[in-house]
C-alpha positions as CSV (number, residue, x, y, z in Angstrom):
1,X,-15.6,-23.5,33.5
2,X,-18.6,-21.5,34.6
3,X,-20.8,-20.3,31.6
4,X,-22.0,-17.1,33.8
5,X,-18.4,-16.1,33.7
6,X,-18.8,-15.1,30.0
7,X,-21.7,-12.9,30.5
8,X,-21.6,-10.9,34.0
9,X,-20.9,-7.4,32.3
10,X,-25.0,-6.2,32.8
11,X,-24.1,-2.6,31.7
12,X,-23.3,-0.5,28.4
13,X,-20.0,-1.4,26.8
14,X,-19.0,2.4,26.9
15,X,-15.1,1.2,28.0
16,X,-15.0,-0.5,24.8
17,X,-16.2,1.9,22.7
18,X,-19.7,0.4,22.5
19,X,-21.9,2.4,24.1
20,X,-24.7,1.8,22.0
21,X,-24.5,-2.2,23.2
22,X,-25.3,-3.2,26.6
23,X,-24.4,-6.5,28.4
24,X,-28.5,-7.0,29.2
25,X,-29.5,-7.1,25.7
26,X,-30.9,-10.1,23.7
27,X,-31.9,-10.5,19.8
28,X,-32.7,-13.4,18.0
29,X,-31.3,-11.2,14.8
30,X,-28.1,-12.3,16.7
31,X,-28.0,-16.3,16.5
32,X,-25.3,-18.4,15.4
33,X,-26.2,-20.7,12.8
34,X,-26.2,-23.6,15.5
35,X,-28.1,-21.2,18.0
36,X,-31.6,-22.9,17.8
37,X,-32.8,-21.0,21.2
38,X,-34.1,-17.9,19.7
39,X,-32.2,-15.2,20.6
40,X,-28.0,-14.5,21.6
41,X,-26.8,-12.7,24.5
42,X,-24.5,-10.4,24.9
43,X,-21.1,-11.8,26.4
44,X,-18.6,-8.7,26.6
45,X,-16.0,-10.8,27.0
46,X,-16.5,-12.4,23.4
47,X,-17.6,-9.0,22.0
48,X,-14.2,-7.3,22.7
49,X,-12.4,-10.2,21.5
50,X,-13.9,-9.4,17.8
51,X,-13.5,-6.2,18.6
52,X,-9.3,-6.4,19.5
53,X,-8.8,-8.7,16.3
54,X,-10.9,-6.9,14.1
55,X,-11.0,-3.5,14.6
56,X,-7.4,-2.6,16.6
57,X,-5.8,-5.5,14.8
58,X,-4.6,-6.9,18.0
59,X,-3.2,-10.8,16.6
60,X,0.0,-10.7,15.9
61,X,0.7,-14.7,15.6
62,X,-1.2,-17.9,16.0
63,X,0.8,-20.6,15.8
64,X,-0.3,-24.6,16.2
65,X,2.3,-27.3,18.3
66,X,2.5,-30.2,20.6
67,X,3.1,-30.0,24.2
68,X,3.7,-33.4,26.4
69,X,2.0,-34.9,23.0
70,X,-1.2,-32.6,23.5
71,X,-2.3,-29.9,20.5
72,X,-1.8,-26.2,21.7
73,X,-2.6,-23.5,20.0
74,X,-0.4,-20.5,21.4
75,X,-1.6,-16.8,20.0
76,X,0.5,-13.4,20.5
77,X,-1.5,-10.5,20.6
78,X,-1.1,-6.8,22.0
79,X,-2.4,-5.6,24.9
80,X,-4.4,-2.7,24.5
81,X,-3.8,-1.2,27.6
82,X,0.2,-1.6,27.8
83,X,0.9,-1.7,24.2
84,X,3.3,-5.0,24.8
85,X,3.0,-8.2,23.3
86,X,1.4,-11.1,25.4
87,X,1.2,-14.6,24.5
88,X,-1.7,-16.8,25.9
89,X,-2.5,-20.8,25.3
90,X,-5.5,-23.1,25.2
91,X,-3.9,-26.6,25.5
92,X,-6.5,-29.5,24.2
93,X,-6.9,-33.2,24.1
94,X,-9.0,-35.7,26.4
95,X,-9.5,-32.1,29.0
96,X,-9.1,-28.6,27.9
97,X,-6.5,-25.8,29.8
98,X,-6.5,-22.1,29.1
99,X,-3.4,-19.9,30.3
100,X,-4.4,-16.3,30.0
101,X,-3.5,-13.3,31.0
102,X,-5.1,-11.9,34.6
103,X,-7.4,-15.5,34.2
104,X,-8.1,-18.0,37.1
105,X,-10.7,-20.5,37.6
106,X,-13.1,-17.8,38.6
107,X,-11.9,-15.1,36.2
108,X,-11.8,-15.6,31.9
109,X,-10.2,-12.5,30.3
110,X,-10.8,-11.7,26.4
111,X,-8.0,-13.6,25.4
112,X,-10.2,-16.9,25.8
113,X,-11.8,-15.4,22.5
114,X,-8.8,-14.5,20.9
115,X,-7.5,-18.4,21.4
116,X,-11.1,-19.3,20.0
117,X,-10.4,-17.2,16.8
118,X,-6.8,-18.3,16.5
119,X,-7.6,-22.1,16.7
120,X,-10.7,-21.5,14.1
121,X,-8.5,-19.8,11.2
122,X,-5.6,-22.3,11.6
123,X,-8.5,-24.7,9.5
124,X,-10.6,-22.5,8.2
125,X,-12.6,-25.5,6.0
126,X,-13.6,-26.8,9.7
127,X,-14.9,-23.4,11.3
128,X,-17.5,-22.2,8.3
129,X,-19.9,-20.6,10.2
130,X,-17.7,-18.4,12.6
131,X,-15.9,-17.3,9.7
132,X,-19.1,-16.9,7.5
133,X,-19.7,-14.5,10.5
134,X,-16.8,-12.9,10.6
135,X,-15.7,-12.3,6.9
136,X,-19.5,-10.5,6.7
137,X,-18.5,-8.6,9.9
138,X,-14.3,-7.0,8.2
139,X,-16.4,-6.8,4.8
140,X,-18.6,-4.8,5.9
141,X,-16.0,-2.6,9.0
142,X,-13.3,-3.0,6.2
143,X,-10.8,-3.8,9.3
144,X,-11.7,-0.1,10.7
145,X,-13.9,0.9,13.7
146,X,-17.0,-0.7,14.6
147,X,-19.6,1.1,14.5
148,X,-24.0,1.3,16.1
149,X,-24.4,0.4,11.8
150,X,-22.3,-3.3,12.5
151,X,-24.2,-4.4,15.9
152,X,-26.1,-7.3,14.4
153,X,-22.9,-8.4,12.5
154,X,-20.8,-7.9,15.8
155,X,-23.2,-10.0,17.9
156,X,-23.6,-12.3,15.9
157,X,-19.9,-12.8,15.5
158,X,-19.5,-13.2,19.1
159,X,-22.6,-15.5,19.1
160,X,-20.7,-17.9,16.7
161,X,-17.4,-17.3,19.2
162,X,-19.4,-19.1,21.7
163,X,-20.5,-21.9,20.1
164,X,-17.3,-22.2,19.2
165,X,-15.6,-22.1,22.3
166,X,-18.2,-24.7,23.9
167,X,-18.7,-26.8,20.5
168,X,-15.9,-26.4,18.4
169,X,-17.3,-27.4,14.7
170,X,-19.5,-30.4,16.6
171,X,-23.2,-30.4,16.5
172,X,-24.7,-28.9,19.9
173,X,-24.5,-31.9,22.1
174,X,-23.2,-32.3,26.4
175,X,-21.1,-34.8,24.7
176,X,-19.0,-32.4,22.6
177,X,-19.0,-29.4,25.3
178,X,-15.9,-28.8,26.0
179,X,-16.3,-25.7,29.0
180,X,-17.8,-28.8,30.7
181,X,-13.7,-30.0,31.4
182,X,-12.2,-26.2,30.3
183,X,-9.7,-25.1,33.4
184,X,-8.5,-21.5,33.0
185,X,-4.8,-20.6,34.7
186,X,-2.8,-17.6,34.6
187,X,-0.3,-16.7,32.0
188,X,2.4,-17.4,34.8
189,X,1.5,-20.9,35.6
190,X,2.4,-22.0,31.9
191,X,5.6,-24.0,31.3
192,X,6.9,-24.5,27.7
193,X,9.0,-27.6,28.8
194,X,7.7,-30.4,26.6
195,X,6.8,-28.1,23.5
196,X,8.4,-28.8,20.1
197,X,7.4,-28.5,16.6
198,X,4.6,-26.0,15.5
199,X,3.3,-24.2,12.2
200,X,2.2,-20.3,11.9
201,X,-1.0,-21.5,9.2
202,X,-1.9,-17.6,8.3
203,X,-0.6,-14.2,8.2
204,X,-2.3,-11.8,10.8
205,X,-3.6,-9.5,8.0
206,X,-6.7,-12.5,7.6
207,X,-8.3,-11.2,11.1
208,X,-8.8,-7.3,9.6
209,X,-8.7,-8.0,5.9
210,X,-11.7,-9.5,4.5
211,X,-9.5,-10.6,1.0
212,X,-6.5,-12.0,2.6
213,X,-9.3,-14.3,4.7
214,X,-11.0,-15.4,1.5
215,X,-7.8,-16.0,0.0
216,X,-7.0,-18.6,3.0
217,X,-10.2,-20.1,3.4
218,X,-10.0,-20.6,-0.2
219,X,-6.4,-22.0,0.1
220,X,-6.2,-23.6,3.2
221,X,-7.5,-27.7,3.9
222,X,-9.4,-28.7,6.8
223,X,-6.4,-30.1,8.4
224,X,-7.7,-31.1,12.2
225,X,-5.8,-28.8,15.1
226,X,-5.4,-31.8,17.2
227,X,-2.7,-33.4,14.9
228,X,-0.2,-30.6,14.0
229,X,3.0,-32.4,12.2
230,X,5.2,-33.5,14.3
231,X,9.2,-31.8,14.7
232,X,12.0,-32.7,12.8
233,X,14.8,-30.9,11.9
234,X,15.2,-29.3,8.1
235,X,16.8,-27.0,6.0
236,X,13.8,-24.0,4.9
237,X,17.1,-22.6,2.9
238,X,16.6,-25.5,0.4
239,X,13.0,-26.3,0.5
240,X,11.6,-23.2,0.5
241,X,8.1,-23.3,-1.6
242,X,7.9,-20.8,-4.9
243,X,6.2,-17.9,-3.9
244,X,2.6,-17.7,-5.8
245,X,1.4,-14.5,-6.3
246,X,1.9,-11.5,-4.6
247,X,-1.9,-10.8,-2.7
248,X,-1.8,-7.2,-2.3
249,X,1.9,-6.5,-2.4
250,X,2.7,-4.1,-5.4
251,X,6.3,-4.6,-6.5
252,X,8.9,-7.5,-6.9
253,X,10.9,-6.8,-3.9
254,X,9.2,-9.6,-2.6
255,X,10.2,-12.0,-4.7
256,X,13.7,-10.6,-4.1
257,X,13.1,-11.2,-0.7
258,X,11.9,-14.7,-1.0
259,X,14.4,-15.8,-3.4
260,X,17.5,-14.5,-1.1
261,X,15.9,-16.1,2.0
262,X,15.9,-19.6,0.0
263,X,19.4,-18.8,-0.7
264,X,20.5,-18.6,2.7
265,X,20.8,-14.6,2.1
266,X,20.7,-12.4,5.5
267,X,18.1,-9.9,3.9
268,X,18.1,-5.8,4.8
269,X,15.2,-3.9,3.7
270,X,15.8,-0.2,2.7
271,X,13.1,2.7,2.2
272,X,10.7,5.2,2.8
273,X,7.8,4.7,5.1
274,X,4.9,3.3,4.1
275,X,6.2,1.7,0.9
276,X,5.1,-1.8,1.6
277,X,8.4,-3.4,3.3
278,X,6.6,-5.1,6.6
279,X,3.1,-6.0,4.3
280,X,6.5,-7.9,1.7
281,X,8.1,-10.0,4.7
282,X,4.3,-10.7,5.5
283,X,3.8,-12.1,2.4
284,X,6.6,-13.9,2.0
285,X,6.5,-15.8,5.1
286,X,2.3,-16.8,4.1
287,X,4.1,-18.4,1.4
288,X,6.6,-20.2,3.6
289,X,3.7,-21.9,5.7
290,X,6.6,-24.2,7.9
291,X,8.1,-20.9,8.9
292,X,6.7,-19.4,11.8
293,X,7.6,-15.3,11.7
294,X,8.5,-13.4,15.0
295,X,9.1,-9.7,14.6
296,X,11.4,-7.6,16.9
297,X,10.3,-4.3,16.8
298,X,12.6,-1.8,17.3
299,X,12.0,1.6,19.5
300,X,14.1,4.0,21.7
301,X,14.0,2.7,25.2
302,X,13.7,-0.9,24.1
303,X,14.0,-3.3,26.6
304,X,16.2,-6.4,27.2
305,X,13.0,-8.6,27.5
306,X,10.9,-7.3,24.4
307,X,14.7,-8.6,22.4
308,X,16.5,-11.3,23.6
309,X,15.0,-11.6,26.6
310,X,16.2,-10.4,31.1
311,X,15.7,-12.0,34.4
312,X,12.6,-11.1,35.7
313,X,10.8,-11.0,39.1
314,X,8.3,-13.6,39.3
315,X,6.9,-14.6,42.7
316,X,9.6,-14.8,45.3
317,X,12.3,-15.3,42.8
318,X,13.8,-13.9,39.6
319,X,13.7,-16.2,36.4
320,X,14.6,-16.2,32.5
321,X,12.0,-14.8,30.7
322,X,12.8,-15.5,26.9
323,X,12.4,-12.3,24.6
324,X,11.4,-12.4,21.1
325,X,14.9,-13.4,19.7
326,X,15.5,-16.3,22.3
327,X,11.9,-17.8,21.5
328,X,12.6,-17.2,17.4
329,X,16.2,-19.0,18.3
330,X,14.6,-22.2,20.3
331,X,12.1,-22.8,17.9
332,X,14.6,-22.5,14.8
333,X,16.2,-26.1,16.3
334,X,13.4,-27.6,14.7
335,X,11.5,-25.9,12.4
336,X,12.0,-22.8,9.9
337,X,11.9,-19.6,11.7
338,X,11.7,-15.9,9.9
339,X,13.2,-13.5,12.1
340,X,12.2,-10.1,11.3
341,X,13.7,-7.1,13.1
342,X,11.9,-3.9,11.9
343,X,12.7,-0.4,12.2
344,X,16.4,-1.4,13.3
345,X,17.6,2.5,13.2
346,X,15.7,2.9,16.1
347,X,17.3,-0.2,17.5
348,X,19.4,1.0,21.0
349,X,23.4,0.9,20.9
350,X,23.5,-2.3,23.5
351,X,21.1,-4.7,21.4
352,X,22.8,-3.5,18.2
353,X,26.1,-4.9,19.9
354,X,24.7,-8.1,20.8
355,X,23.1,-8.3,17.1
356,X,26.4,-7.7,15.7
357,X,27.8,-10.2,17.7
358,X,24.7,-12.9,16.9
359,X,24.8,-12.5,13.4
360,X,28.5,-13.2,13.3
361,X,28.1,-17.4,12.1
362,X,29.9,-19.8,13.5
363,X,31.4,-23.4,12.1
364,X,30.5,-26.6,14.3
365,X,34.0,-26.7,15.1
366,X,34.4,-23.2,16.8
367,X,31.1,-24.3,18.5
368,X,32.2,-27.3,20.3
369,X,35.2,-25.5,21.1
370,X,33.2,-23.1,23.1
371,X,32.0,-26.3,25.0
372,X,28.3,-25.8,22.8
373,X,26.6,-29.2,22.1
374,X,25.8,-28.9,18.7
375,X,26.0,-31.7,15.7
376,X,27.3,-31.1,12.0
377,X,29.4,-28.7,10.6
378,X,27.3,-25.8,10.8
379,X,27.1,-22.9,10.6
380,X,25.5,-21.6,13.7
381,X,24.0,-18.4,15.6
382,X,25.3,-18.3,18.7
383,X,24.2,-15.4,21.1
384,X,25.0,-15.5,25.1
385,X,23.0,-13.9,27.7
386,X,24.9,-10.7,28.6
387,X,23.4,-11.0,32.3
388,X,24.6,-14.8,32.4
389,X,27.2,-16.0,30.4
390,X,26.6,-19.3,31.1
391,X,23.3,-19.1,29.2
392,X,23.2,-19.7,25.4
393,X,21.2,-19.5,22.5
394,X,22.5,-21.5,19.7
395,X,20.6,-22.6,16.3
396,X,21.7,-24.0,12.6
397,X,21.8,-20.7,10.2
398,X,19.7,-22.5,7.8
399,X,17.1,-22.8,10.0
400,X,16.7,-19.3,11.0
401,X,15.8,-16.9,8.6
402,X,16.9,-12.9,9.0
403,X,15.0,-9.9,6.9
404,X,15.2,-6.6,9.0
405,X,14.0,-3.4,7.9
406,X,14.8,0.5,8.3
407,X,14.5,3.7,7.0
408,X,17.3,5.4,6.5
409,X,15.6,9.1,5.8
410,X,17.5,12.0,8.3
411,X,14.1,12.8,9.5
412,X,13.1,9.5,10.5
413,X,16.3,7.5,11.8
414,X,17.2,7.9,15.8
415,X,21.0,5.9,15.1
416,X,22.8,5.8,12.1
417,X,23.3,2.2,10.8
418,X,26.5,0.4,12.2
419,X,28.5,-0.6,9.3
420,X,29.7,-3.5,11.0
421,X,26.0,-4.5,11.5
422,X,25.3,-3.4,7.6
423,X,28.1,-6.0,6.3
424,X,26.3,-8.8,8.5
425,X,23.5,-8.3,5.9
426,X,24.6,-10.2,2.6
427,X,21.5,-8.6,0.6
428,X,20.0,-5.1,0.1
429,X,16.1,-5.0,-1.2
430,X,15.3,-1.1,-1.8
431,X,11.9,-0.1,-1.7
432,X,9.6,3.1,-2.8
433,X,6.2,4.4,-4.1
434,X,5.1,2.4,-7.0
435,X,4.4,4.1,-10.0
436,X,1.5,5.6,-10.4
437,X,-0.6,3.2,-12.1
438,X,0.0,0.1,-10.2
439,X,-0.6,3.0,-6.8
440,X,-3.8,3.7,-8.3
441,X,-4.7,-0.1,-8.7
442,X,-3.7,-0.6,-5.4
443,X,-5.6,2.0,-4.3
444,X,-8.6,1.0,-5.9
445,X,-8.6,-3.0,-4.5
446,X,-7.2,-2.3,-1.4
447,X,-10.1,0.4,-0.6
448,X,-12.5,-0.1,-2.6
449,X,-12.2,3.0,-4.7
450,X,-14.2,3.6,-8.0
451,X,-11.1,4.0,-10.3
452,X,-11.5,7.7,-11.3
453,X,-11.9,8.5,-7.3
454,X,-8.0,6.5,-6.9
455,X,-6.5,8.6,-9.7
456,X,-7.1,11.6,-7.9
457,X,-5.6,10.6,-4.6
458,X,-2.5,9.5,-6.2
459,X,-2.6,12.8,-8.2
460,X,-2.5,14.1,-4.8
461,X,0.0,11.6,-3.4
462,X,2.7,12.0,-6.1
463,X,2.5,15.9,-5.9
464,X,2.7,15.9,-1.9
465,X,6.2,14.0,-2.9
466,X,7.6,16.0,-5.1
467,X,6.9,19.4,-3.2
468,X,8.6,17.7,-0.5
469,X,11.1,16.5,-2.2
470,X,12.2,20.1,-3.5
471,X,12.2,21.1,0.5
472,X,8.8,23.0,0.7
473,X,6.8,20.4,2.5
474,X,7.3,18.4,5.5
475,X,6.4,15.1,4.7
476,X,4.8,13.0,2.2
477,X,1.7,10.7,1.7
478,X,3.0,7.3,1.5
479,X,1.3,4.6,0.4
480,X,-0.2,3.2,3.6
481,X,-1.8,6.4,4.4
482,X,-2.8,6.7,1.0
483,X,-4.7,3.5,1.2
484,X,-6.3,5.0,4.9
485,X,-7.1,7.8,3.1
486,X,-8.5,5.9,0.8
487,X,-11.0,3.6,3.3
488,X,-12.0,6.7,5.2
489,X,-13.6,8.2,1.8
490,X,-14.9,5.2,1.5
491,X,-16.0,4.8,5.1
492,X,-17.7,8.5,5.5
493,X,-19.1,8.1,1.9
494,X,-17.2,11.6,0.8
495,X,-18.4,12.6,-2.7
496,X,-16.9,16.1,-2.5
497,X,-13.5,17.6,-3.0
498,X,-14.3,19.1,0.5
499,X,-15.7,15.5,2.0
500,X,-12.3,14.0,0.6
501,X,-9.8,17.0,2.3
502,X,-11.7,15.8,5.3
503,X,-10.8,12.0,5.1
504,X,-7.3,13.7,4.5
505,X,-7.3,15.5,8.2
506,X,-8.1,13.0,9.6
507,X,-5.4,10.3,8.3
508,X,-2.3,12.5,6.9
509,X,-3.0,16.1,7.7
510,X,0.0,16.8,10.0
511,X,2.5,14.4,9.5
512,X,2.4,15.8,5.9
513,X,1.6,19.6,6.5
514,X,3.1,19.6,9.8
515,X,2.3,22.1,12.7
516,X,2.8,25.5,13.1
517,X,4.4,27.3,16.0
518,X,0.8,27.3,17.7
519,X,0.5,23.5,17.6
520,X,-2.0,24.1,14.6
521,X,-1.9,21.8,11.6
522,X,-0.1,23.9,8.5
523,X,-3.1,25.3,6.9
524,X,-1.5,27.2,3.9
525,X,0.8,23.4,3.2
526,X,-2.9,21.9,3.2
527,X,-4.9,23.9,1.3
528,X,-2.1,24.2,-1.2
529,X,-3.1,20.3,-1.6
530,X,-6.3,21.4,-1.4
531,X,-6.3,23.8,-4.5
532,X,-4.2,21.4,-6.3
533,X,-7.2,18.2,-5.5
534,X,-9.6,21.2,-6.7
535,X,-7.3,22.0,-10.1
536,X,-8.1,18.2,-11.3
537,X,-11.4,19.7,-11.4
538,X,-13.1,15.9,-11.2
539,X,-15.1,16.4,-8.3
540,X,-17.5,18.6,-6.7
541,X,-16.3,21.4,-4.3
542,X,-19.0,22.0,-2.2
543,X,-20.5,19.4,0.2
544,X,-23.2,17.0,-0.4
545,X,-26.3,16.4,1.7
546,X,-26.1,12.9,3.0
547,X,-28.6,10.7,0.8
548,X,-28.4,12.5,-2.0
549,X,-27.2,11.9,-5.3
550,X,-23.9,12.0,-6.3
């Protein structure tokens, strides 16, 4: 690969949201730990791959395997641009391949980075100085935007991406240079024939939250990428680890969920937004590190590819492109796969059929019946391509784990639940708001909060509910836009009553207040929140100059 390709962008990174870096800019404040030259460039390629993972949170798995006996790492991330999920792959060994998305052997795309950052948090003990780099840089962001404040930390980041990319964790040496034999492909020219086996090592919280990635580095060995255990098959129903702690999941619905997942239990999550159920079946499956978790987000309009997967165009003919279900399926031959379908009231009438039908388990016998080649007594999910009927999906039950989610509120779902679909699900986990003291502590160590500052948000929080809940208010602040709320106060350094009603227009304003006929944001719903922040009589009304004391 050509080094120059990593650096051509001259100009300011305005299209990024950087206009205060340009691509001609150089700093020796900027140097990775290995970077004995002086001073770091500024690669935009590198920059925006920080920049996707940890500001917009872009990662949604990276997973470790073997293809044709070589190590791949494969990561899933979304696209900024089209909002889908695209996969990408840097295949190693004796040479070095990279299938990305719009690449070619005279164009690298961000995603190179992305792989980069993927294959350095699968083992974390090898990687220290990229993620010395990077913890500093989410400390410091919090997992927010970047901002002019962050540039040395950004750079420097990227810096460490580089030597990463050319070095791995090797000393600087031609020897160990690996763009010296690195060919980059398009997406399309990638096969997954000979790929088997594979581990999901971390949850994608550890690229935006700066605990979550000290709890792994802390937890994880330095286990080498280029020998990921090999496949063979198992049952994850009856060796599922004990679930340690709860990182920053308040509740035991977790544990619920882990517990009826071991059991064999098809799990269905019920509750209000923002009570915690996706950050649960996130921290369950860190817990289950075998299992790798695919997600199947649900939407109106949702298409046959982004679920089980359609034929496609591709070239001069039309192929299979596998969805998220068929991949979840395939892999769950082999290894333990959590399957999580969230939002599923928003879930369209013909995938809910074909779910229906899927999660309808069949014994061995019925299988081989239906001319399937499958071994044991089962039982099995069996799904068949409704464009093809000749092509099936089959997998052992133990091996594939199901948790889906929904809210059931008359404001929020677009379909009513199927019961036939509801009696599929063998286990019902309800969630809501914790209580108020274990909000508050959540508050506090998820955004940093001074303790008095948390009690007043949730003072806010829990009357916001109950307004609403007597039919006088809109909506409600759940917990996860408490916790934004939260971050923004911290962020914008608000010290006032006024400073904090700010943070709160900018993160809940009108999804709680709603609008008025106008368009406008509900002012009498918000300063009724307002008066009632102002009745705890805690903090300061008016507004603070910046830099002085509190």
């Amino acid at each position: 690969m050509d080094t120059s390709l990593l650096f051509r962008k001259r100009h300011a990174l305005a299209d990024e949201g950087l206009p205060w870096l340009r691509g001609d800019e150089r700093s020796a404040a900027w140097c990775a730990r290995r970077n004995l030259t002086g001073e770091a460039g500024v690669s935009a390629i590198l920059i925006r791959a920080v920049q996707a993972a940890a500001q917009h949170h872009a990662i949604v798995e990276g997973r470790v395997a073997i293809k044709d006996g070589r190590p791949l790492i494969s990561m899933r991330s979304t696209s900024k641009s089209s909002g889908k999920v695209i996969e990408s792959y840097l295949l190693s060994g004796s040479s070095w391949t990279a299938y990305l998305p719009n690449g070619g052997p005279d164009k690298c795309t961000y995603y190179l980075g992305l792989l980069v950052l993927a294959e350095a948090f699968a083992t974390p003990a090898d990687h220290g100085d990229l993620l010395d780099a990077y913890e500093a840089l989410i400390t410091e962001s919090r997992g927010s935007t970047l901002l002019e404040l962050h540039k040395d930390l950004l750079c420097r980041t990227a810096d460490e991406v580089y030597y990463e990319l050319r070095y791995r964790g090797l000393p600087v040496d031609s020897a160990n240079d690996r763009l010296a034999t690195l060919e980059i492909y398009d997406l399309a020219a990638f096969s997954a024939s000979g790929v088997s086996g594979g581990v999901v090592p971390y949850s994608p919280r550890v690229f935006y939250d700066a605990a979550q990635l000290r709890a792994h580095r802390a937890s994880a060995p330095a286990t080498p990428t280029a020998s990921p255990p090999q496949a063979k098959p198992r049952s994850p129903a009856r060796s599922a680890p004990t679930l340690n702690g709860l990182g920053r999941f308040v509740g035991r619905q977790a544990q619920l969920i882990h517990d009826g997942l071991r059991r064999g239990k098809t799990v269905l999550l019920a509750g209000p937004t923002g009570t915690g159920k996706t950050l649960a079946v996130e921290e369950v499956a860190q817990q289950w590190p075998e299992a790798r978790l695919t997600r199947v987000e649900g939407k109106e309009g949702l298409l046959d590819v982004d679920f089980l997967g359609n034929i496609v165009p591709r070239e001069d003919q039309r192929v299979w492109q596998d969805g998220p279900l068929a991949e979840a399926i395939q892999a769950a031959q082999f290894d333990p796969v959590i399957t999580f379908f969230d939002e599923l009231t928003r879930f369209p009438r013909e995938q809910i059929n074909l779910l229906i039908g899927f999660l309808n388990r069949k014994s061995g016998d019925l299988c081989r019946q239906e001319d399937l080649n499958v071994e044991g007594d089962g039982p099995f999910y069996v799904v068949r391509v409704p464009q093809d009927n000749s092509k099936v999906f089959v997998c052992p039950c133990d091996h594939l784990l199901i948790v889906a989610a929904a809210n059931f509120g008359k404001d929020y779902a677009v379909y009513p639940l199927d019961p036939a679909l509801r009696r599929r699900f063998t286990m019902v986990v309800e969630f809501d708001y914790p209580g108020k003291d274990a909000e508050i502590e959540l508050l506090a160590r998820s955004a940093g909060l001074e303790r008095s500052v948390a009690e007043l948000l949730v003072a806010v929080a829990i009357e916001s509910r109950r307004v609403h809940e007597n039919g006088d208010l809109p909506g409600q602040i759940d917990t996860a836009s408490l916790i934004e709320w939260g971050r923004k106060c911290v962020e914008f350094e608000a010290r006032t009553s006024m400073e904090v009603m700010d943070m709160a227009a900018l993160t809940w304003a009108d999804l709680v207040c709603g609008r008025t006929s106008d368009g406008r944001v509900d002012k009498g719903h918000f300063e009724a929140l307002r008066d009632h922040l102002d009745a705890l009589g805690t903090l300061p009304k008016g507004s603070v100059p910046k830099g002085s004391a509190s």
